[in-house]
C-alpha positions in Angstrom: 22.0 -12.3 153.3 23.9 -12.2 156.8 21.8 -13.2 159.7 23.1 -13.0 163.3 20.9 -15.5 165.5 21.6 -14.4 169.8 19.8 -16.4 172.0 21.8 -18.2 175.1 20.3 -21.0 174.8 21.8 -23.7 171.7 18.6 -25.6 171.5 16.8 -22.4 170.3 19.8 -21.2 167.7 19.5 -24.5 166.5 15.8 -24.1 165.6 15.8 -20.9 164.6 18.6 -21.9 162.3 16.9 -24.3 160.9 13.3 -22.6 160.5 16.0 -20.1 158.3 17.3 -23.3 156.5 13.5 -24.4 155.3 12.7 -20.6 154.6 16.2 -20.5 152.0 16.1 -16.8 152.7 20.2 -16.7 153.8 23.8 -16.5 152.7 25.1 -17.3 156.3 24.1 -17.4 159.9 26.3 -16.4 162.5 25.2 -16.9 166.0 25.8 -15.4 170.1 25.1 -16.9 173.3 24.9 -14.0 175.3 24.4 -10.1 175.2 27.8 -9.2 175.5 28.4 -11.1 172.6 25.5 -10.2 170.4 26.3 -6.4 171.3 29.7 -7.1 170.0 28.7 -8.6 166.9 26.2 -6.3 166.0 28.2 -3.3 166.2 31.3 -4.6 164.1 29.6 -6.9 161.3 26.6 -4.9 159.2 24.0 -7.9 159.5 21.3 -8.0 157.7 19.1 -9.0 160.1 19.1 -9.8 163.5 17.1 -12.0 165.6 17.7 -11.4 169.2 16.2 -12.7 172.4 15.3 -10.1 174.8 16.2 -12.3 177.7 20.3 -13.4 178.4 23.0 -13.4 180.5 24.8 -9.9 180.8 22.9 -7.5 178.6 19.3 -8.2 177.7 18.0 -7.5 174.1 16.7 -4.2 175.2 20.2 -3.2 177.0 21.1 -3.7 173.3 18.8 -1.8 171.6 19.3 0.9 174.1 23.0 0.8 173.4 23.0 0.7 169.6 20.6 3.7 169.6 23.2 5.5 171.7 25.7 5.0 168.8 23.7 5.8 166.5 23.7 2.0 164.6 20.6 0.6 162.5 20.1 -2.7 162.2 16.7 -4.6 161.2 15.9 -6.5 164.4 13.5 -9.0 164.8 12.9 -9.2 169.0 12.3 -12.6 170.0 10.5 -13.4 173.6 9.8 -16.3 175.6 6.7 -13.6 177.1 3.8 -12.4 175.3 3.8 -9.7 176.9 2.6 -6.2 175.1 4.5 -4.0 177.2 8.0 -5.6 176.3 6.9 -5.3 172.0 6.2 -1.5 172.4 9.2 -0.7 174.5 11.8 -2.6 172.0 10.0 -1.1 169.0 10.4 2.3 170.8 13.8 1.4 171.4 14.9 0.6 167.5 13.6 -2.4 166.8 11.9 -3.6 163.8 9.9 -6.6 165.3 9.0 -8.3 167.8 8.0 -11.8 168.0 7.1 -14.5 170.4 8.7 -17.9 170.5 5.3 -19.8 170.5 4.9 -17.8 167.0 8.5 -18.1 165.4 7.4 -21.2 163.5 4.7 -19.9 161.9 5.0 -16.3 161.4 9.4 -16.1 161.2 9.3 -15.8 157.5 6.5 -13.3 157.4 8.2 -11.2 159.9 11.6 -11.2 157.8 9.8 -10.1 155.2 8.1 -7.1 156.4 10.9 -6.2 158.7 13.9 -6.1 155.3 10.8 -3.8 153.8 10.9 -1.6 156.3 7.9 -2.1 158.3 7.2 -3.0 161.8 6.4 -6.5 162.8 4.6 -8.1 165.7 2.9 -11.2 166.6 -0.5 -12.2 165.8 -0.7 -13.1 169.5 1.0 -9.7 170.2 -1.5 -7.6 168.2 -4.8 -9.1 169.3 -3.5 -8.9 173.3 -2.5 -4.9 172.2 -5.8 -4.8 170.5 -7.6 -5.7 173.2 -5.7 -3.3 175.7 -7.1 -0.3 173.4 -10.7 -1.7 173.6 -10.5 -2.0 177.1 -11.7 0.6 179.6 -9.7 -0.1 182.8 -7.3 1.7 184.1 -3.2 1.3 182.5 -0.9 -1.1 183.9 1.5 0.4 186.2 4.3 -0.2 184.5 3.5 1.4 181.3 3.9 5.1 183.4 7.7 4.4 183.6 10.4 5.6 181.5 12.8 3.4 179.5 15.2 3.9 182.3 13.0 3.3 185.1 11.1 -0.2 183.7 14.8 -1.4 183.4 15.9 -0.7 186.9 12.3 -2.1 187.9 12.6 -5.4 186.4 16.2 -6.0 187.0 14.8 -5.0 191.4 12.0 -7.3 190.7 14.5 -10.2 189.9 16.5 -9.3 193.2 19.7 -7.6 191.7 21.1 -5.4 193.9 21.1 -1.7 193.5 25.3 -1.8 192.5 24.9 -4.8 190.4 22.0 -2.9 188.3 24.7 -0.1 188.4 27.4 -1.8 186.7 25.0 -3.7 184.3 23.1 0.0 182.8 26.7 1.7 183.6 25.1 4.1 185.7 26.0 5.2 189.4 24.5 3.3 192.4 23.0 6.6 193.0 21.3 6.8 189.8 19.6 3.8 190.4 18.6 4.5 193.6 16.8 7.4 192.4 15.1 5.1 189.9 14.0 2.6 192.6 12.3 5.7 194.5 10.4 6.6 191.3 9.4 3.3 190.4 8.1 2.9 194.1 6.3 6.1 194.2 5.1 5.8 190.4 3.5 2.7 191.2 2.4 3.3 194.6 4.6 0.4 196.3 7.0 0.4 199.2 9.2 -2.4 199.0 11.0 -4.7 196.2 9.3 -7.3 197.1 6.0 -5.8 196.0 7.7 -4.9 192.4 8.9 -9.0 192.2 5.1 -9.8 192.7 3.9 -7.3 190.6 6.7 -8.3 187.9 5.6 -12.0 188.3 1.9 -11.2 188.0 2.0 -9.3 185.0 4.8 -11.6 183.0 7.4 -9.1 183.2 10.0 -11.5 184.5 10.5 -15.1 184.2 
């Protein structure tokens, strides 16, 4: 089996490599330190299985999902996330990927996700599916968030980390236009007037880090 490990930072390939070591579930391991080179990788070598971090420098592991749906290339993906956050696992799983786990979980559950993920079933946290569970039982009102598009929830985090509208351009390779648009939706969508309110908002709800 040919596993592809992209997180940027070493510590965390290292432990994840070695969590695959114990599990003796692999023929080789490859690894990227960013999303440029992960993207790369992915596309040219047919992995098995990926584990990718949805949080590095250049492209973000939904900028690659996003991406590889655009090309029309399946690979079973296993999202990894320093966030527990329920609105990032439905987004990537929209977005073509098979699982999605938290870091605080890899230890224990990495071998059951693998497994169910090469079977062709969806995978997510224990810690994932009670918070989602919970979100169903509960009668309040959505997040605001969750009333954007794909499109738009990029452009908002990426405005909530204080990128600048050209920057965010070049990085989705869309026009600065483009994402202006998408700032006046998120605004309006969300009811704010300012980025300063999405950076809050972003903080609050553990959108960003």
């Amino acid at each position: 089996m040919k596993i592809l490990i992209a997180d940027d930072h070493s510590v965390v390939r290292k432990g994840l490599k070695q969590i695959l070591v114990d599990l003796n579930i692999f023929s080789t391991i490859e690894e990227a330190q960013d999303g440029y080179e992960a993207f790369e990788k992915i596309k040219k070598v047919p992995f098995d299985f990926v584990i990718l971090d949805i949080s590095m420098p250049g492209l973000s592991g939904l900028d690659i999902l996003q991406k590889l749906r655009s090309l029309g290339i399946k690979r079973n993906i296993l999202v990894l996330s320093a966030h527990p956050e329920s609105q990032y696992a439905i987004r990537a799983l929209r977005m073509g990927a098979n699982g999605y786990l938290s870091k605080e979980s890899a230890f224990n559950e990495m071998e059951l996700a693998i497994q169910k993920t090469l079977a062709g079933q969806k995978y997510i946290s224990s810690e994932i599916a009670a918070k989602l569970a919970f979100n169903v039982l509960d009668d309040s009102e959505s997040l605001l968030h969750e009333t954007l598009s794909e499109r738009e929830f990029q452009v908002m985090c990426l405005l909530a980390k204080g990128v600048s509208v050209i920057e965010i351009g070049k990085k989705l390779n869309i026009s600065d236009k483009t994402v202006s648009t998408h700032r006046i939706r998120c605004l309006g969508k969300m009811g704010m007037k300012k980025n300063a309110e999405l950076t809050l908002y972003a903080v609050k709800n553990g959108l960003i880090e």
